[in-house]
Backbone as ProteinMPNN parsed JSONL, in Angstrom:
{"seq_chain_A": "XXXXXXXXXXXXXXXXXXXXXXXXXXXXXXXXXXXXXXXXXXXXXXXXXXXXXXXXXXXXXXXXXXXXXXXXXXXXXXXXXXXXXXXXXXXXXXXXXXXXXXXXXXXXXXXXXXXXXX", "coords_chain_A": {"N_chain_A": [[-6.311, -21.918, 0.373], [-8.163, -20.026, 1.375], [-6.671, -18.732, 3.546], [-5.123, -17.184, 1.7], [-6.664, -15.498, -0.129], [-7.981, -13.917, 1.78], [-5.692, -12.581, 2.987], [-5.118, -11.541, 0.266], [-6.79, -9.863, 0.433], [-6.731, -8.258, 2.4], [-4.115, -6.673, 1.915], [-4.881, -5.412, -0.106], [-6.734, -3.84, 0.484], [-4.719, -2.469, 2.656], [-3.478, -0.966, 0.981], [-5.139, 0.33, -0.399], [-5.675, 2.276, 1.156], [-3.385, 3.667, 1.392], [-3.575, 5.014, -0.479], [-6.25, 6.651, -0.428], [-5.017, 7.993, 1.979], [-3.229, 9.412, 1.188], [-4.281, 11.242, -0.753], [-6.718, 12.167, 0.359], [-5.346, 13.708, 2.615], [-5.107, 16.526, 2.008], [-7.09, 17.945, 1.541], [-8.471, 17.127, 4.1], [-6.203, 18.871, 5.682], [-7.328, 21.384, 5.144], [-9.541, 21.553, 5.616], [-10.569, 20.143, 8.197], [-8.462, 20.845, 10.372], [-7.2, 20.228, 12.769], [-7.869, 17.35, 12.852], [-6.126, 16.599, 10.242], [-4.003, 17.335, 11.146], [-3.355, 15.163, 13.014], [-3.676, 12.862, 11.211], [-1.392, 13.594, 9.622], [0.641, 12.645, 11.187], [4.003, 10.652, 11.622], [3.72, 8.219, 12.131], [1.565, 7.396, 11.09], [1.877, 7.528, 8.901], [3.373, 5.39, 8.693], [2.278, 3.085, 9.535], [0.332, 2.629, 8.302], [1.917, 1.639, 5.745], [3.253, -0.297, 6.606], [1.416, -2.184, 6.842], [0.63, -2.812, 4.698], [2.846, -3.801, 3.289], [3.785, -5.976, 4.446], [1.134, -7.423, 4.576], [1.511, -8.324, 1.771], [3.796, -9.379, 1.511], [3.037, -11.435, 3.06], [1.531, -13.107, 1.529], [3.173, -13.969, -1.1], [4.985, -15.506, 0.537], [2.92, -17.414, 1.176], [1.685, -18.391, -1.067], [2.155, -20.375, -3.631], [1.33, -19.56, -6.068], [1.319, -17.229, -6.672], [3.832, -16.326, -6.968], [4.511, -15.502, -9.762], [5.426, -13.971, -12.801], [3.801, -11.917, -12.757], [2.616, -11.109, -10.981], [4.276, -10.477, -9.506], [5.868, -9.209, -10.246], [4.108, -5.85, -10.425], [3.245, -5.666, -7.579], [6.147, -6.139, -5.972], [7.101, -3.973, -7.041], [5.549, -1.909, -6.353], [5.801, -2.541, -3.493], [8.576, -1.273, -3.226], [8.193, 0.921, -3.712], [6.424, 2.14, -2.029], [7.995, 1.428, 0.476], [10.303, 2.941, -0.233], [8.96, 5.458, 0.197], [8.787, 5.937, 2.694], [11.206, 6.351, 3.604], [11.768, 8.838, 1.937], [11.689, 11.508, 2.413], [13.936, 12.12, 3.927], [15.345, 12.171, 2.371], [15.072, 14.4, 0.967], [12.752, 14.218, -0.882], [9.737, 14.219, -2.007], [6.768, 12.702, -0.93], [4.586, 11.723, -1.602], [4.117, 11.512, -4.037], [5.594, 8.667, -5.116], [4.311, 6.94, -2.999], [1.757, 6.816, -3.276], [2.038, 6.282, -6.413], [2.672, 3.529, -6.055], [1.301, 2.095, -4.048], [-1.196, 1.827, -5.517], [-0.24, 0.179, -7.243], [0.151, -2.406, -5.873], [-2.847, -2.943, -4.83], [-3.35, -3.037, -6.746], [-2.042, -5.65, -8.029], [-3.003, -7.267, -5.841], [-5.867, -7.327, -6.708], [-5.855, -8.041, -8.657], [-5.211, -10.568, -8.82], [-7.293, -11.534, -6.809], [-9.252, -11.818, -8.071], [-8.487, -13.751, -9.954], [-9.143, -15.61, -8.96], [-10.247, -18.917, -8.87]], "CA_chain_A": [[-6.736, -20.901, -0.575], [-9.041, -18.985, 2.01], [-6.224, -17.917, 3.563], [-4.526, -16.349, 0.799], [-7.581, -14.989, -0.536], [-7.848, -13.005, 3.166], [-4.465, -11.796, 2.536], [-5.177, -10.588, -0.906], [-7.842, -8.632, 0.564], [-6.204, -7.337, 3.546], [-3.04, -6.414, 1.051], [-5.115, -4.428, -1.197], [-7.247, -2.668, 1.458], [-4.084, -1.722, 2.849], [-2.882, -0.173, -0.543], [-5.92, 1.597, -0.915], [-5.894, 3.216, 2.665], [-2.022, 4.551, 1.636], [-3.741, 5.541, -1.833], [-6.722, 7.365, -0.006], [-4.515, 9.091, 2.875], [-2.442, 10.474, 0.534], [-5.746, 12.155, -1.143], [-7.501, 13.073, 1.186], [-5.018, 14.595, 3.092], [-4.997, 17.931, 1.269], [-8.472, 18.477, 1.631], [-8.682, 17.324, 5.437], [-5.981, 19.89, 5.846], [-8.189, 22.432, 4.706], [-11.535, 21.516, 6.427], [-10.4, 20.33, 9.241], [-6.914, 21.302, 10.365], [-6.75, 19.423, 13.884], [-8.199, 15.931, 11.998], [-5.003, 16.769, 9.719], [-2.7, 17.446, 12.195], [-3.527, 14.056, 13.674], [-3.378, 12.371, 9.843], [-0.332, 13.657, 9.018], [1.94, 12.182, 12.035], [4.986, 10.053, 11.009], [3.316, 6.983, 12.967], [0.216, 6.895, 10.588], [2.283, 6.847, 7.23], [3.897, 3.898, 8.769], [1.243, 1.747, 10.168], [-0.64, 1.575, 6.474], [2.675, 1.058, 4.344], [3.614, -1.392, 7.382], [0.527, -2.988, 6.841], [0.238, -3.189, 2.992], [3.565, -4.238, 2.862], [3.395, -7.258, 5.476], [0.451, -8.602, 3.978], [1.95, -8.488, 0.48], [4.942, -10.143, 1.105], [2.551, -12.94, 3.417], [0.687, -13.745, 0.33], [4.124, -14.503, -2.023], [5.253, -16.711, 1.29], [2.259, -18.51, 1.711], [1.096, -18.813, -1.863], [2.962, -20.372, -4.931], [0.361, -19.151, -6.773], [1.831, -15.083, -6.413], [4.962, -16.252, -7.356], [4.652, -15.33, -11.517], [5.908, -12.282, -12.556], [1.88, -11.254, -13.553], [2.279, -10.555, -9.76], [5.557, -9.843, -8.802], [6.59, -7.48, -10.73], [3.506, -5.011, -10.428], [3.271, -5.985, -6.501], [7.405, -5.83, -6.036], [7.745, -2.17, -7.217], [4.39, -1.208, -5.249], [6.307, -1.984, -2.019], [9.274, -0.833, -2.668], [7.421, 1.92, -3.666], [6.015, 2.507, -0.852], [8.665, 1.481, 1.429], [10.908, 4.173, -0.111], [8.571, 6.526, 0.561], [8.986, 6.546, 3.723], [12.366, 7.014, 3.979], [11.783, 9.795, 1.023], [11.273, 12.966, 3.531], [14.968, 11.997, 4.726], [16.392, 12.607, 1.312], [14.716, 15.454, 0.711], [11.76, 14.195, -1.576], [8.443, 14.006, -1.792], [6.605, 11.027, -0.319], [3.452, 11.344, -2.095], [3.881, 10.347, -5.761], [6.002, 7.045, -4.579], [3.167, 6.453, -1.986], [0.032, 6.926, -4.628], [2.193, 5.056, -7.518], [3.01, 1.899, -4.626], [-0.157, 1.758, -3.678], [-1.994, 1.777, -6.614], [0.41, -1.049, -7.626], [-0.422, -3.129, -4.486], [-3.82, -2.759, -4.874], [-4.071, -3.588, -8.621], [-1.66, -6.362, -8.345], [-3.669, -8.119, -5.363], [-7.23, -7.398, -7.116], [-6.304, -8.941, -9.893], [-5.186, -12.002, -7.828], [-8.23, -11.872, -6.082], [-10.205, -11.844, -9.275], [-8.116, -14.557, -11.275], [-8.867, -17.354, -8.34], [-11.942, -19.548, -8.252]], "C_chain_A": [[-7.448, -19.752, 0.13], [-8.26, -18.307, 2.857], [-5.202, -16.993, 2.75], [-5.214, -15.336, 0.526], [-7.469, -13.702, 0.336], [-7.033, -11.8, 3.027], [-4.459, -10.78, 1.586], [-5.921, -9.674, -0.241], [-7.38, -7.451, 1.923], [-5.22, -6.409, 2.819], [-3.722, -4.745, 0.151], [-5.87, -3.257, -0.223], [-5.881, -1.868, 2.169], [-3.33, -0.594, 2.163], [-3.539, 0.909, -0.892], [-5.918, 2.565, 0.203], [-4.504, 3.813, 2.502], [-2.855, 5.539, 0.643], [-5.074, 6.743, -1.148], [-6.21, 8.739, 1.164], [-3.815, 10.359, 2.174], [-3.647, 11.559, -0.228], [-6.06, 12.712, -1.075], [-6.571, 13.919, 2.319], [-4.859, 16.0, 3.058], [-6.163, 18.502, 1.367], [-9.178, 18.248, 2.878], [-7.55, 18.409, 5.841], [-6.755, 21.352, 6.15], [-9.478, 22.615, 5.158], [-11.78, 21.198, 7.594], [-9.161, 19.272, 9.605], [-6.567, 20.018, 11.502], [-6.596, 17.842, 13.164], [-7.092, 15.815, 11.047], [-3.986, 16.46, 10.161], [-2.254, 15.922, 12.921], [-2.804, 12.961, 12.896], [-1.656, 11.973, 9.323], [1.225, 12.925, 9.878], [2.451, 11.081, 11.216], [4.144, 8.639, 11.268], [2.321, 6.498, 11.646], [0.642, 6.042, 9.015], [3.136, 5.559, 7.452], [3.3, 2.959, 9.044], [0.368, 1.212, 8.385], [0.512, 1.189, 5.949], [3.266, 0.082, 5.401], [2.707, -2.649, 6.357], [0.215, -3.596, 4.945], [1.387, -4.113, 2.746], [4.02, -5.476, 2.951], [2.442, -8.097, 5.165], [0.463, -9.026, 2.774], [2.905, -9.311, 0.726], [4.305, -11.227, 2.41], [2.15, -13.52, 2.204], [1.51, -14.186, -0.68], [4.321, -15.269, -0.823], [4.379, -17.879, 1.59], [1.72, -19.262, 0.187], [1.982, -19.334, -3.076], [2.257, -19.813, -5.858], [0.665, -17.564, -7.219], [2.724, -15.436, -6.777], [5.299, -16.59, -8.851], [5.176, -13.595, -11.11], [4.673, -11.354, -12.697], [1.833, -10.608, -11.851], [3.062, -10.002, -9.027], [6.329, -8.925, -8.968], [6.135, -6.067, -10.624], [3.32, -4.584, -8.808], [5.032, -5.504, -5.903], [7.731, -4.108, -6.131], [6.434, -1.678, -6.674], [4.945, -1.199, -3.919], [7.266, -1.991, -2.2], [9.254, 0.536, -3.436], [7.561, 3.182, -2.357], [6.739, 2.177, 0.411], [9.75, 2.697, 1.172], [10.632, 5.004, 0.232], [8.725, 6.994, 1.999], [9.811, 6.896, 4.78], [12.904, 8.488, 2.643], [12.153, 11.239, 1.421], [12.89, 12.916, 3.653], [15.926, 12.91, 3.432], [16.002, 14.027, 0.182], [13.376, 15.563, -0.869], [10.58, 13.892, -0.985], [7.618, 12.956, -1.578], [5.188, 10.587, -0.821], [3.339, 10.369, -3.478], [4.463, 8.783, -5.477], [4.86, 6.464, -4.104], [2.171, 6.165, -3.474], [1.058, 5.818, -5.961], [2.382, 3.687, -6.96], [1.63, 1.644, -4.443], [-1.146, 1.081, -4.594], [-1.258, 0.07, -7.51], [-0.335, -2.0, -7.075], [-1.393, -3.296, -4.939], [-3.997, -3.479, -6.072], [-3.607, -4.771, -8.45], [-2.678, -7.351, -6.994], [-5.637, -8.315, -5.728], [-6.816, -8.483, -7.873], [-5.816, -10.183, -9.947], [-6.082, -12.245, -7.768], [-9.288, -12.26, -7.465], [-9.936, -13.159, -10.536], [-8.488, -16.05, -10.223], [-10.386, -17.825, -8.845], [-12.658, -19.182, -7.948]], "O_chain_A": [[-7.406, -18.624, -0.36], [-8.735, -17.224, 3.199], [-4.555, -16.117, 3.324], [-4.748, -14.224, 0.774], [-7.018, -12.643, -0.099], [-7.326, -10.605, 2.966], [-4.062, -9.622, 1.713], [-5.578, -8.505, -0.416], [-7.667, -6.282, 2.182], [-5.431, -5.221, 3.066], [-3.27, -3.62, -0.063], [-5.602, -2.055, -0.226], [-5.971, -0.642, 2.239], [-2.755, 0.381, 2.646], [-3.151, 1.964, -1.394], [-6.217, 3.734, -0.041], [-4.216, 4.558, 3.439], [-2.849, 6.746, 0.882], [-4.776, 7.901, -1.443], [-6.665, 9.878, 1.268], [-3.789, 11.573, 2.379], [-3.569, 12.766, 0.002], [-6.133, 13.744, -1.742], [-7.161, 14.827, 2.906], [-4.488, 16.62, 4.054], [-6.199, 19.728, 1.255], [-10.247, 18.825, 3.076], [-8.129, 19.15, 6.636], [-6.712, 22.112, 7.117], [-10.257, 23.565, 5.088], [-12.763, 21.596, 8.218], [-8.872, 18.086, 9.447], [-5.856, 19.054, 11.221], [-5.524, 17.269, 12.97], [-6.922, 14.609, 10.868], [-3.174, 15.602, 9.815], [-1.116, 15.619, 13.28], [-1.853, 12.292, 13.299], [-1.027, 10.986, 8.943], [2.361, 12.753, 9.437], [1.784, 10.549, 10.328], [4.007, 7.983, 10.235], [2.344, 5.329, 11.26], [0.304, 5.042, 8.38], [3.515, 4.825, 6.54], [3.774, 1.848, 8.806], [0.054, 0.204, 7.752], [0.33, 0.07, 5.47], [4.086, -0.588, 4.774], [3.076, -3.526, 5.577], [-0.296, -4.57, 4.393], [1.169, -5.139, 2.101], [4.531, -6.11, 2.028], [2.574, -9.31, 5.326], [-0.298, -9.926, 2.421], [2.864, -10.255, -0.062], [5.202, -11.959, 2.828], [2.613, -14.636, 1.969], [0.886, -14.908, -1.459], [3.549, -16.209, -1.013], [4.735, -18.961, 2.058], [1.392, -20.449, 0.171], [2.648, -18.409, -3.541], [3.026, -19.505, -6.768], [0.093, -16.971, -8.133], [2.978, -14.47, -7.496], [6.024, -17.508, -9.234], [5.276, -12.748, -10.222], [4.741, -10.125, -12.731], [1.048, -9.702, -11.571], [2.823, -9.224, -8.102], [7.083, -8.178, -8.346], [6.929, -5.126, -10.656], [3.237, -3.381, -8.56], [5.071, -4.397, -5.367], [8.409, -3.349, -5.439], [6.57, -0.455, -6.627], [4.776, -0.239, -3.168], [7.745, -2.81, -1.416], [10.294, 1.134, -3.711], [8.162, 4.191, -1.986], [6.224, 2.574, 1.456], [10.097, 3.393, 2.126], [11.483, 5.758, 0.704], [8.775, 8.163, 2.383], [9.684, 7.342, 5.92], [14.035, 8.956, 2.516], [12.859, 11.977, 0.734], [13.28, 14.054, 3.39], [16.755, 13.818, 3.492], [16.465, 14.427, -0.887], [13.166, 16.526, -1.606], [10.357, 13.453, 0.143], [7.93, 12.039, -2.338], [4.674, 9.49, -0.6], [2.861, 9.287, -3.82], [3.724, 7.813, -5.646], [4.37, 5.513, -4.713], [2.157, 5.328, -4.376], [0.653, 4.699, -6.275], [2.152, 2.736, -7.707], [1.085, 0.673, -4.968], [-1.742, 0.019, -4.411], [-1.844, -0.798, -8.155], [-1.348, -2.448, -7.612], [-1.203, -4.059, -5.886], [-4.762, -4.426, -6.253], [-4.533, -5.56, -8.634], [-3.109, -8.377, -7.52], [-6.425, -9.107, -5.212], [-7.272, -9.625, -7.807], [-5.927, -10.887, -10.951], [-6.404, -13.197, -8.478], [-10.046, -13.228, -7.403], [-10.627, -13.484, -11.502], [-8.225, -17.209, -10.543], [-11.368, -17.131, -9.108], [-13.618, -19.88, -7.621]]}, "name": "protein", "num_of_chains": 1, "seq": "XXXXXXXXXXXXXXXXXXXXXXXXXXXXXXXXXXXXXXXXXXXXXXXXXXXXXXXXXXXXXXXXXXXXXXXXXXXXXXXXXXXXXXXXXXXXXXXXXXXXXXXXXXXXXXXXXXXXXX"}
């Protein structure tokens, strides 16, 4: 259970760190450009929706417990959400709203894991 738990929490922190980049990027743009410039590389938007997405789909392999739809369905379309997004740019859309609605998925659907255990 304690490592699931882990998971959940790694899962959702990673959800919220897509859900904050996307954010705050518009307003580190603007205040400071270099710290932006840095932000915005291809590498970065892949290492969080790596990371959200990897510890979401540990926590349905390790847990039977994730495997209702109370979790799979809100969790499920959060990463592939957020995995479209970041082949979105390619097809000539926008990679934010996917990102921020994935995320926000993620996030909700492993809180309210984290919140329904013991």
């Amino acid at each position: 259970m304690q490592t699931t738990t882990n998971l959940d929490r790694t899962a959702a922190a990673g959800s919220i760190l897509c859900v904050i980049h996307c954010l705050a990027l518009p307003v580190m743009a603007v205040s400071l450009p270099f710290l932006a410039a840095i932000a915005d590389t291809e590498w970065v938007h892949w290492a969080f929706a790596i990371l959200a997405i990897v510890a979401s789909l540990s926590v349905v392999a390790s847990a039977p417990s994730a495997r209702t739809p109370g979790f799979l369905v809100p969790a499920g379309l959060g990463v592939l959400l957020v995995g479209g997004a970041l082949f979105a740019e390619g097809f000539g859309v926008e990679e934010t709203i996917p990102t921020l609605i994935g995320g926000i998925l993620l996030a909700a659907a492993h809180i309210r894991r984290l919140l329904s255990q013991p």
